[in-house]
C-alpha positions as CSV (number, residue, x, y, z in Angstrom):
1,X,0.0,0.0,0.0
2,X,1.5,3.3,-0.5
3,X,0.7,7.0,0.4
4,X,0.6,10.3,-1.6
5,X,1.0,12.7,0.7
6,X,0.5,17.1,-0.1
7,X,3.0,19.1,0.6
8,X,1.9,20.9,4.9
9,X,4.2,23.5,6.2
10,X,6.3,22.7,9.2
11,X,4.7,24.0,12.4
12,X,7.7,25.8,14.5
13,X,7.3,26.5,18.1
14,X,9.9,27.2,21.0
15,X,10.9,24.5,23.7
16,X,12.0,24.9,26.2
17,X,13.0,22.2,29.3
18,X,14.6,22.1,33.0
19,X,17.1,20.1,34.8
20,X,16.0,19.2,38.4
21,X,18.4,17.8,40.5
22,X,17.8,15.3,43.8
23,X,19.6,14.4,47.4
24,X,20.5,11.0,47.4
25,X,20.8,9.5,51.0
26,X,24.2,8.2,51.8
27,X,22.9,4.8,52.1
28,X,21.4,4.7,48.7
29,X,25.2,5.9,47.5
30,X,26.4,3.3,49.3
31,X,24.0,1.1,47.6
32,X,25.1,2.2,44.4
33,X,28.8,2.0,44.6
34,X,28.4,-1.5,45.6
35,X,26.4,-2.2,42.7
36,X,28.6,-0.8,40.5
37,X,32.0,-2.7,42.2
38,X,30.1,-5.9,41.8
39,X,29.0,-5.6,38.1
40,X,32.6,-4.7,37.2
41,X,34.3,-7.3,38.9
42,X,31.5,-9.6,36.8
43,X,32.7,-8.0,33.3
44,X,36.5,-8.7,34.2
45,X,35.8,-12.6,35.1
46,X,36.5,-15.5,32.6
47,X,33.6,-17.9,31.6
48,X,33.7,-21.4,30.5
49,X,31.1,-21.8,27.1
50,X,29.4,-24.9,26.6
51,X,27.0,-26.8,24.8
52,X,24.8,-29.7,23.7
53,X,24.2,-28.5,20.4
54,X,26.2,-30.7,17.9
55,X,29.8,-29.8,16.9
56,X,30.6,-28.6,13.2
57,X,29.7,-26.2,11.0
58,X,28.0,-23.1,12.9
59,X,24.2,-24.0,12.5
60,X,21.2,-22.1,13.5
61,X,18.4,-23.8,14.5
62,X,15.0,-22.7,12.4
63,X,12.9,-22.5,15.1
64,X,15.1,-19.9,16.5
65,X,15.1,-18.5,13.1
66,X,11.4,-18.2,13.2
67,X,10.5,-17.7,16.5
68,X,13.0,-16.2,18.4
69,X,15.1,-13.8,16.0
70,X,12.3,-11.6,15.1
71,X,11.2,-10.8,18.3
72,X,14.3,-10.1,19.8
73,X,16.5,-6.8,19.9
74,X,18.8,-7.2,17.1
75,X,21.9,-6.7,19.0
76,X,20.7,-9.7,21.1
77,X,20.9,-11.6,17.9
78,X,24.2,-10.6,17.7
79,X,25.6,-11.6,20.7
80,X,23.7,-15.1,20.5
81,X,25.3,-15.8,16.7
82,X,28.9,-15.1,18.0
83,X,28.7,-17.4,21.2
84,X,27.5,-20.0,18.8
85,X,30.4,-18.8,16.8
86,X,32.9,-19.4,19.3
87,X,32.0,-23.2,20.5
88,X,34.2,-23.9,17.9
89,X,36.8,-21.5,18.0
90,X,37.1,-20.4,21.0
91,X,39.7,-17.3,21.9
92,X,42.0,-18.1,24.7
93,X,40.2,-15.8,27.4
94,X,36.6,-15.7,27.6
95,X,34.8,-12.9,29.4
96,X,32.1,-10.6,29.1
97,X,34.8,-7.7,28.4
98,X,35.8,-9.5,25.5
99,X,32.8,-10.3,23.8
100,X,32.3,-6.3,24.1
101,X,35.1,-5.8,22.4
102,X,34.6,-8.4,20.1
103,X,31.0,-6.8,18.8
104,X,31.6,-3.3,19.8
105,X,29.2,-3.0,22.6
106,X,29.0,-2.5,26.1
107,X,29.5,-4.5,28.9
108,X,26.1,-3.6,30.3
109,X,24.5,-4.7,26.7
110,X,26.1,-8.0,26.8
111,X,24.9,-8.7,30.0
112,X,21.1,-7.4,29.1
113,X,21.5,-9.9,26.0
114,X,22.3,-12.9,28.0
115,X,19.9,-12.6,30.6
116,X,17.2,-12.1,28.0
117,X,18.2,-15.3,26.3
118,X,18.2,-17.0,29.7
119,X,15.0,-16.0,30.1
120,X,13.8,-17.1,26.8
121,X,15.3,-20.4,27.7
122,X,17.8,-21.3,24.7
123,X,21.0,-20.3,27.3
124,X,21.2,-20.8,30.8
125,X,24.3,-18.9,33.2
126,X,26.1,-20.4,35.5
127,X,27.9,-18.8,38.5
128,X,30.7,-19.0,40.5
129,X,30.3,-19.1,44.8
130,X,30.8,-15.4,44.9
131,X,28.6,-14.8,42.1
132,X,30.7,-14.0,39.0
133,X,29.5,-15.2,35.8
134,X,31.6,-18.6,35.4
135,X,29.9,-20.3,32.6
136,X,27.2,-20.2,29.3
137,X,25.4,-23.1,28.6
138,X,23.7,-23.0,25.2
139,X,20.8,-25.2,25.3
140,X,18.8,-27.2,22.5
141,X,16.1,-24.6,21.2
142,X,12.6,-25.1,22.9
143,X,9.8,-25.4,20.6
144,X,7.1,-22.6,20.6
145,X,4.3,-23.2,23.2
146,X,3.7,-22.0,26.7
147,X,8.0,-21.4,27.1
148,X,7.7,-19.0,24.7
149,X,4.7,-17.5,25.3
150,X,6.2,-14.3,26.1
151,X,7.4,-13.4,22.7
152,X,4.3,-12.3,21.5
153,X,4.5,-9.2,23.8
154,X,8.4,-9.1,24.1
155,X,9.5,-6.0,25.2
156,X,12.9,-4.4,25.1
157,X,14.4,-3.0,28.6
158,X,17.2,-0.7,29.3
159,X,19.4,-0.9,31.8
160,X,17.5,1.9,33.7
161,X,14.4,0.2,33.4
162,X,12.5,2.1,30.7
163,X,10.1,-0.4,28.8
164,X,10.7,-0.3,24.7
165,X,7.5,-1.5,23.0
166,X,8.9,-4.0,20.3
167,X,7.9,-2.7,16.4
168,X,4.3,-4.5,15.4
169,X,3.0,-4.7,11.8
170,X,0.0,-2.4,10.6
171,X,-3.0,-3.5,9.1
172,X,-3.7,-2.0,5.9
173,X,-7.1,-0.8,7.4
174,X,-4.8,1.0,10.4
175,X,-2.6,2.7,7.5
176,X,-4.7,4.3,5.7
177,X,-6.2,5.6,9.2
178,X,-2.9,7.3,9.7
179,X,-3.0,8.1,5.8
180,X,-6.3,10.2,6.8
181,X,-4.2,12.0,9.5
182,X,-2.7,15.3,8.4
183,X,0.2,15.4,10.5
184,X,0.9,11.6,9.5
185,X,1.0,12.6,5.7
186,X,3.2,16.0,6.9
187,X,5.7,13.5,8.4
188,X,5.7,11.1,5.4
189,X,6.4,13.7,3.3
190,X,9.1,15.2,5.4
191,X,10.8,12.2,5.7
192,X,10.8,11.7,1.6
193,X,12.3,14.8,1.3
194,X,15.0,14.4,3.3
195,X,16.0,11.0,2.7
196,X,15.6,11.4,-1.2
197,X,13.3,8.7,-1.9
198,X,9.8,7.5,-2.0
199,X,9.3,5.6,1.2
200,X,9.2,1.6,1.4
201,X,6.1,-0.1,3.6
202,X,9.0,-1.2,6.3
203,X,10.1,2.2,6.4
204,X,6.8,3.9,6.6
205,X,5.9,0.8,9.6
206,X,9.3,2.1,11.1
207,X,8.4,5.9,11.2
208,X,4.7,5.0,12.5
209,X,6.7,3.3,15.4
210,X,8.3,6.4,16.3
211,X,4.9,8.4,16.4
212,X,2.5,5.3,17.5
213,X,4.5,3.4,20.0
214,X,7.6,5.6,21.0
215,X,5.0,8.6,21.3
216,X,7.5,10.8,19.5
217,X,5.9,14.1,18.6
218,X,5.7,14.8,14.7
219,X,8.4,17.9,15.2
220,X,10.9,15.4,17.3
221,X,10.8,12.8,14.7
222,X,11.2,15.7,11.5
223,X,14.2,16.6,13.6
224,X,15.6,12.9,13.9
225,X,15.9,12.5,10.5
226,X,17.3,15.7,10.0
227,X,20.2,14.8,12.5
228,X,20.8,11.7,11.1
229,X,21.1,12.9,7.4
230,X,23.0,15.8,8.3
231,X,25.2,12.8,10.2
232,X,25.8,11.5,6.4
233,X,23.4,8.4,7.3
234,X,19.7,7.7,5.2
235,X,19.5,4.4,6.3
236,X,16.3,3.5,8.4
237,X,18.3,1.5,10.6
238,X,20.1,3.8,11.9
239,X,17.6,6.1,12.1
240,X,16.0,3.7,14.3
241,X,18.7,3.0,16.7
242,X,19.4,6.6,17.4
243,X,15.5,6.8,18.3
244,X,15.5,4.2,20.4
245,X,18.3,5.7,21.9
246,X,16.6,8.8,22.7
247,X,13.9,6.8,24.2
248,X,15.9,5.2,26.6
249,X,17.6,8.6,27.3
250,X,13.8,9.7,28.1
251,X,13.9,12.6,25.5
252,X,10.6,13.7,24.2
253,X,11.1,16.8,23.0
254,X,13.0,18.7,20.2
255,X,14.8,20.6,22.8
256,X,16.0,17.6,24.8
257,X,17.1,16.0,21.1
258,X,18.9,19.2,20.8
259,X,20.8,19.7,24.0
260,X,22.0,15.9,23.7
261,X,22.8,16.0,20.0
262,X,24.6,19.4,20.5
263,X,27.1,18.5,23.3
264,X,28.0,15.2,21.2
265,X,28.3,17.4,18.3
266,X,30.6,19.5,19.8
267,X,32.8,16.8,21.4
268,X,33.0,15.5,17.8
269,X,34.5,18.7,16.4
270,X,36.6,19.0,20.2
271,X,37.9,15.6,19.5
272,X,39.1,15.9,15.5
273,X,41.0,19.3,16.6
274,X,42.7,17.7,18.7
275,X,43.9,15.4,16.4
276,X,44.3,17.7,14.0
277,X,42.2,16.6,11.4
278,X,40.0,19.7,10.2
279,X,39.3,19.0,6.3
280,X,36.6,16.6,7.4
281,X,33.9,15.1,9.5
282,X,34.5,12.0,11.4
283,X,33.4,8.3,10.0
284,X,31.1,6.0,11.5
285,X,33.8,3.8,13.8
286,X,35.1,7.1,14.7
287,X,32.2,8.2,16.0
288,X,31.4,5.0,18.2
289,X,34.7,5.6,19.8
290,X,33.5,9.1,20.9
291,X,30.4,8.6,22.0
292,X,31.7,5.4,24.2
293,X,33.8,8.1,25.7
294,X,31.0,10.6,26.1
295,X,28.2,8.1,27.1
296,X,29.8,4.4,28.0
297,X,32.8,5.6,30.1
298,X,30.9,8.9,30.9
299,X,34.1,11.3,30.7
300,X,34.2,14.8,30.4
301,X,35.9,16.5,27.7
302,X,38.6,17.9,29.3
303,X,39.8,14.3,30.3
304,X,39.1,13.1,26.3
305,X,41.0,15.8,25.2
306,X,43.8,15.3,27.5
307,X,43.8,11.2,25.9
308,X,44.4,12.6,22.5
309,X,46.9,15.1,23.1
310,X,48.9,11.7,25.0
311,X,48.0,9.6,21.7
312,X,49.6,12.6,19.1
313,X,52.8,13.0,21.7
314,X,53.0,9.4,21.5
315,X,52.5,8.2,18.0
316,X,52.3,11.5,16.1
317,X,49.5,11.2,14.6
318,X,45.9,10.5,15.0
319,X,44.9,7.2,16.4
320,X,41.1,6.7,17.9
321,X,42.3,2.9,19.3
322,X,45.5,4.3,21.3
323,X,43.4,7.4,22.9
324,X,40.4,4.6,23.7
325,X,43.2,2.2,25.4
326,X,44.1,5.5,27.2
327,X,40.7,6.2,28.5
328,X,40.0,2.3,29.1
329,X,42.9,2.3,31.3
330,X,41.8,6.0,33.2
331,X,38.4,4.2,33.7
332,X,40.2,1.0,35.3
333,X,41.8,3.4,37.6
334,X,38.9,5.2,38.5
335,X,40.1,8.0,37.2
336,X,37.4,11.5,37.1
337,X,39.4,14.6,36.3
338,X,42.6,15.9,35.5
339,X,43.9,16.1,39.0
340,X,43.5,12.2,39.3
341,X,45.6,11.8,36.2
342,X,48.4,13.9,37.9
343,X,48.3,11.6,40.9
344,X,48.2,8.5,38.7
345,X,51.6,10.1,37.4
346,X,53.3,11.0,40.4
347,X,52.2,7.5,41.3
348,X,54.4,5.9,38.5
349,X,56.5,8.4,38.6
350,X,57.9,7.1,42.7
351,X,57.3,3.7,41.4
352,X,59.8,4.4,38.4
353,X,62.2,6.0,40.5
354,X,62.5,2.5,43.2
355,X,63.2,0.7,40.0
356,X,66.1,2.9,39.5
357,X,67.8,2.5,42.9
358,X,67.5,-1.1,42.4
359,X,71.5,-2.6,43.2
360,X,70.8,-5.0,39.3
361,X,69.3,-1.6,37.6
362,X,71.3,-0.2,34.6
363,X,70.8,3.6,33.5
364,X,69.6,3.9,30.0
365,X,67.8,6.4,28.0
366,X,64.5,3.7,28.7
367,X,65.1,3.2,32.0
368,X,65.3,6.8,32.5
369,X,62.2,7.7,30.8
370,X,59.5,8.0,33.7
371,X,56.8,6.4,32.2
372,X,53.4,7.0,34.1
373,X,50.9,4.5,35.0
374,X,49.8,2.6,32.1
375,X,51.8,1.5,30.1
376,X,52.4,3.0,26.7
377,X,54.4,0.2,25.3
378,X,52.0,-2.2,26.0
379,X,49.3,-0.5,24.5
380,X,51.4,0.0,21.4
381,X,52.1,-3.4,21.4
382,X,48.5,-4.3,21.2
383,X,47.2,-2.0,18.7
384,X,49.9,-3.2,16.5
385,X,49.1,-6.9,17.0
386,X,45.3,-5.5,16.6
387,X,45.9,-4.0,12.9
């Protein structure tokens, strides 16, 4: 079915919002930090990965195929495809860190995929006395019935709890009620200009999710495909996961969108200076890297900066991977603002001068160099073993 949809002006308007800020109790900080020590102490512990699905050739069962793939988030999917992946080659350390790495996610989103699958019953975890994630099981697929029954009104959750309805499929009597709706046809139309083409059904489906299920207004979804354009990106896809990003994030409104998208803009354009790289905008991976930085290890920019002008000093020349080790390593050490990077320093720094006074220790120009904390030569090391 498809839509021809007249030409409506945009409506403008002002928006405006407010920040409001709370007391948390001591206890509840308390609370908190515990929380937090315990779930990274579970993303640095190996795993064992096992199985009673046949060994071989990677195979996918077709009732997961049919049953439990489209229902399910589709970075779940991932995470699923490469622990079937990995029965049969399995890399020498196993952890939730390094399935991260591995698909460039969080730790936090491979630990929300695995717990759904548990709880879809084709995995089951297994854990250690003090609680640390110690094994996968993958288990034979369970045939659709009362198991499964939840996947009819699967829903996707964040880590803060926000509910994501999961995309349904519209009757052609419930388009063309939308197609009657003036706004709808504005939106369509919107949308076809910016992306350059005539909309698909799919893609149509995927904008009426925005408006019919997310509750995005009209303006905050015009605006959504406008960033994402202007980001050099027409695909639906991504459209899509930057909206359901935003709904997790709890923005509803164009000026929310705005504030968010403005301070990631303008660590994008921070971040590229201090490489030096001015004659263009950055590319995709790029772009993950900083907003892991902004929104994953939750840095400010004065600490992001202070990572890139190390990787340029170092290597002499702009390396996203290097400044990312940097920060990966800051984040290890708990590390919050500049001042803790200058302890972390002087720290090294004492610890470089013992070595020195050692009775076996032999000047030269390395064993001079005070070298802080981490350690630069490893991390060069790995990123050359990584390329």
């Amino acid at each position: 079915m498809r839509f021809v949809f007249p030409y409506f002006p945009s409506p403008c308007g002002l928006f405006s919002f407010y920040f409001c800020c709370a007391i948390i109790p001591a206890k509840e900080v308390k609370k908190y930090q515990i929380t937090k020590h315990l779930q990274r102490r579970e993303h640095m512990s190996q795993f064992t990965l096992k199985t009673e699905i046949p060994a071989g050739m990677t195979g996918i069962s077709n009732v997961f195929l049919d049953y439990y793939m489209p229902k399910a988030n589709g970075e779940y999917v991932k995470v699923y495809l490469y622990l079937l992946r990995t029965l049969h080659n399995p890399p020498k350390q196993l952890s939730v860190t390094t399935l991260a790495d591995a698909l460039d996610h969080t730790e936090g989103d491979i630990l929300r995929a695995l717990k759904y699958w548990e709880k879809q019953g084709i995995l089951k975890l297994e854990r250690s006395g003090s609680g640390d994630l110690a094994g996968i099981y993958l288990l034979k697929i369970p045939l659709p019935g009362p198991a499964t029954e939840p996947l009819a009104a699967a829903e996707q959750t964040d880590a803060a709890g926000t509910s994501l309805p999961d995309k349904k499929s519209y009757s052609p009597d419930e388009l063309t009620r939308f197609s009657e709706q003036a706004e709808c046809r504005q939106l369509m139309f919107v949308c076809e200009q910016y992306l350059k083409k005539t909309l698909s059904s799919s893609e149509i489906e995927t904008l009426l999710y925005f408006y019919d299920q997310l509750h995005f207004s009209v303006d905050l979804i015009e605006y959504l495909v406008e960033y994402c354009v202007c980001k050099g990106s027409r695909s639906i896809h991504y459209i899509e996961t930057v909206a359901l990003a935003w709904a997790e994030a709890g923005i509803h409104t164009v000026a929310q969108a705005k504030e968010r998208t403005t301070t990631y803009t303008r660590g994008c354009f921070a971040v590229m200076k201090a490489f030096g790289i001015n004659d263009r905008n950055p590319v995709e991976p790029e772009l993950k890297y900083i907003e892991k930085w902004l929104h994953t290890y939750d840095f400010t920019m004065d600490l992001i900066l202070e990572a890139c002008k190390r990787t340029m000093e170092r290597l002499h020349k702009p390396n996203f991977e290097y400044a990312d080790r940097i920060l990966k390593s800051w984040t290890e050490h708990k590390v919050h603002t500049l001042s803790d990077v200058e302890k972390l320093d002087q720290a090294h720094q004492k610890k470089g001068r013992k070595k020195k006074t050692a009775p076996d220790a032999r000047p030269t120009g390395f064993t001079n160099f005070e070298q802080r904390d981490y350690d630069f030569d490893e991390l060069e090391r790995q990123l050359l073993n990584s390329q």
